[in-house]
N, C-alpha and C positions, 0 to 999 in steps of 0.2 A: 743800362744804357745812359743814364743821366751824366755821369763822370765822362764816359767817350761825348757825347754831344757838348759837353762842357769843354773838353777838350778842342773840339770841332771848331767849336764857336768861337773861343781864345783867340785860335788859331786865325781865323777868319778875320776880328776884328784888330789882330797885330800888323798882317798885309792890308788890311785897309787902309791903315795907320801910314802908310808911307811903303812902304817893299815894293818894289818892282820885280823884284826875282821871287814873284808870286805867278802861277799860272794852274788851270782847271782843268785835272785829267780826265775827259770823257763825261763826268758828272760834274754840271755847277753847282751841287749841294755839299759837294765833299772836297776839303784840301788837296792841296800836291805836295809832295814832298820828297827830298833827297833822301834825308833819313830820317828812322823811326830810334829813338833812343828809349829801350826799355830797359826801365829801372827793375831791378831785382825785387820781387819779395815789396812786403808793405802790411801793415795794419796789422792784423792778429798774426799775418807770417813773419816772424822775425828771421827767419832764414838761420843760417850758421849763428852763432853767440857763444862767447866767451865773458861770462863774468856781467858786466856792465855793457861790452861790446856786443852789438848787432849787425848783422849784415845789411840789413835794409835798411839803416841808417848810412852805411858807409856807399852802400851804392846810390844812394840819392844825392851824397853831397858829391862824390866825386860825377853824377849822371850832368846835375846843375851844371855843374862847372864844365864839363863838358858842350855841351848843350848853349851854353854862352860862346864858347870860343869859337863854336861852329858858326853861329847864328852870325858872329863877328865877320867871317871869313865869307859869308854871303850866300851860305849853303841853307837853302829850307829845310828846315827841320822840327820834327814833334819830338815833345817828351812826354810819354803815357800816364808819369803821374810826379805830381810837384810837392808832394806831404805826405804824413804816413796813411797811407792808405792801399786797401787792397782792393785791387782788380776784379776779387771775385763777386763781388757784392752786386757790381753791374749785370752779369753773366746771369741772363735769366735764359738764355735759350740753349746751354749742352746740358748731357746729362753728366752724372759723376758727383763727386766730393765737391769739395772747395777745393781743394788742390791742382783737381780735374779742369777746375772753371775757371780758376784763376790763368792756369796757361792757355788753355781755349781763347778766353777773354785776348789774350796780349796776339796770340796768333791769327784771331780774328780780327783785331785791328788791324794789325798788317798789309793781313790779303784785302782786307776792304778800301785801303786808302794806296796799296801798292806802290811804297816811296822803291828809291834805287840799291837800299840798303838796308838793314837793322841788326843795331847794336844791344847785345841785352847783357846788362849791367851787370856782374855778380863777383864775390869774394868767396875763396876757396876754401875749406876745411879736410882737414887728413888728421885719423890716429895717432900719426906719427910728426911728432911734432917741427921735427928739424924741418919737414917739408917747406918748402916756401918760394917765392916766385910766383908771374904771372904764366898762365896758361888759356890759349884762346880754343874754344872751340869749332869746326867748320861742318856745313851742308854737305853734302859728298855729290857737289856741284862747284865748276872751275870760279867762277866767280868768288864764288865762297870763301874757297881754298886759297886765291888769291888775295885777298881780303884779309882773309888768317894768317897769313904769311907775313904778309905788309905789318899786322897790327904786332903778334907775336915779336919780330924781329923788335919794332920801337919799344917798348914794353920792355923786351930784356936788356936793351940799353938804359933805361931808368938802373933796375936792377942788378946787373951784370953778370945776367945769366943767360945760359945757350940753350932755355928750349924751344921744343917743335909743335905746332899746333899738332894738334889731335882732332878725327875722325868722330864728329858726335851721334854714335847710333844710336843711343838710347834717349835724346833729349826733345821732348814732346816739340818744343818750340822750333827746333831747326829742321825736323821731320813735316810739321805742319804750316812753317811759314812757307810759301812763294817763293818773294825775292830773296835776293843773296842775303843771308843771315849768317851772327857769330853770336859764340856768348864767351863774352870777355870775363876769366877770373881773373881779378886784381894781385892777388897775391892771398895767404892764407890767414882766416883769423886764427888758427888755431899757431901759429907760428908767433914767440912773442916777439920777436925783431917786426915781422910783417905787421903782425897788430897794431904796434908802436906809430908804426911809419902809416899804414892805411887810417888811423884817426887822425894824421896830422894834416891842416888845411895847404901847406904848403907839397906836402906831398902828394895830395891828392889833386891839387894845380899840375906838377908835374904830369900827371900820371894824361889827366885831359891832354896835356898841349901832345904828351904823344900818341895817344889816338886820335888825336886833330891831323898830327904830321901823315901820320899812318893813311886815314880818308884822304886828306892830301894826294898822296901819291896814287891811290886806287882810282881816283877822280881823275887823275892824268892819264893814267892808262887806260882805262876804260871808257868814262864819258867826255874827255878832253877840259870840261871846265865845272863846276859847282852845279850851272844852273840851266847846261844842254840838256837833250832829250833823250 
């Protein structure tokens, strides 16, 4: 729990600091928030890996950069974790592995602070190398689906590719979070063109400003502004 209260706390004394598009959902001990931006993978989980490349590195720095342009645009938002580090360490109350705790961990954050959204950061890997492009995953919940759609479509404008979000049944995280959840693959490390382009800082700016645009438009439709109810 130390990392989540740390997290808490951050949070707390960022809105103190000036925010007005700060407000206390039901409990005044715990933040509000738009969205919950979780980073993929951390600490001993390197997630996918090619070589020198790690996934938990690529999802952090493009989570950061994200997570700024948001916070720019006026929308409250958490990031679960700011350095390498894993999740599961916190996680003293599920049972299971570390694998087990570490997703309990991010899904229990969620439900507990209940933002309007959450984004979970990840980079894709496939056998087969040629694969490549992003791919979002959705709730089998409209909100969701909508959400994956919006993000999906900006995403293959980066890249100049036509796919479809997919149906995540099997993904601990979007089965056990609440609100509207995705989990975003960036494109693939196992792809060297993708690899190339997902270490690079300017590409990973991209890649932010269009899941900024993406929330953008969900926010119009759904809640009309960043910082309604």
């Amino acid at each position: 729990m130390k990392q989540f209260l740390t997290i808490v706390l951050l949070f707390l004394c960022l809105c103190a600091a000036g925010s007005d598009a700060y407000a206390f959902a039901g409990n005044p001990l715990l933040p509000y928030a738009d969205i919950i931006i979780d980073v993929g993978h951390g600490g001993v989980d390197s997630g996918a890996k090619v070589g020198k490349y790690q996934e938990k590195d690529m999802n952090l720095a493009i989570s950061k950069k994200t997570y700024k342009l948001l916070q720019k645009k006026g929308y409250r938002v958490i990031i679960n974790r700011t350095d390498d580090y894993a999740l599961s360490q916190d996680n003293k109350w599920s049972f299971g592995g570390r694998h087990r705790k570490d997703l309990a961990q991010r899904a229990g954050i969620a439900n507990t602070i209940k933002p309007k959204m959450m984004l979970s950061m990840h980079i894709n890997w496939s056998g087969k190398s040629d694969r490549r492009g992003p791919l979002v995953f959705h709730q089998n919940q409209s909100d969701s689906i909508l959400l994956a759609n919006l993000l999906q479509t900006s995403l293959n404008r980066v890249y100049g590719t036509d796919e479809l979000p997919i149906l995540g049944k099997k993904y601990y995280v979007l089965k056990n979070t609440k609100c509207p959840s995705v989990i975003v693959e960036f494109g693939f490390i196992s792809n060297k063109h993708d690899r190339k382009l997902l270490n690079s800082s300017h590409h990973q700016s991209k890649l932010a400003e269009a899941v900024s645009r993406a929330v953008d438009e969900y926010f119009a439709m759904v809640h009309k502004s960043p910082t309604s109810s």
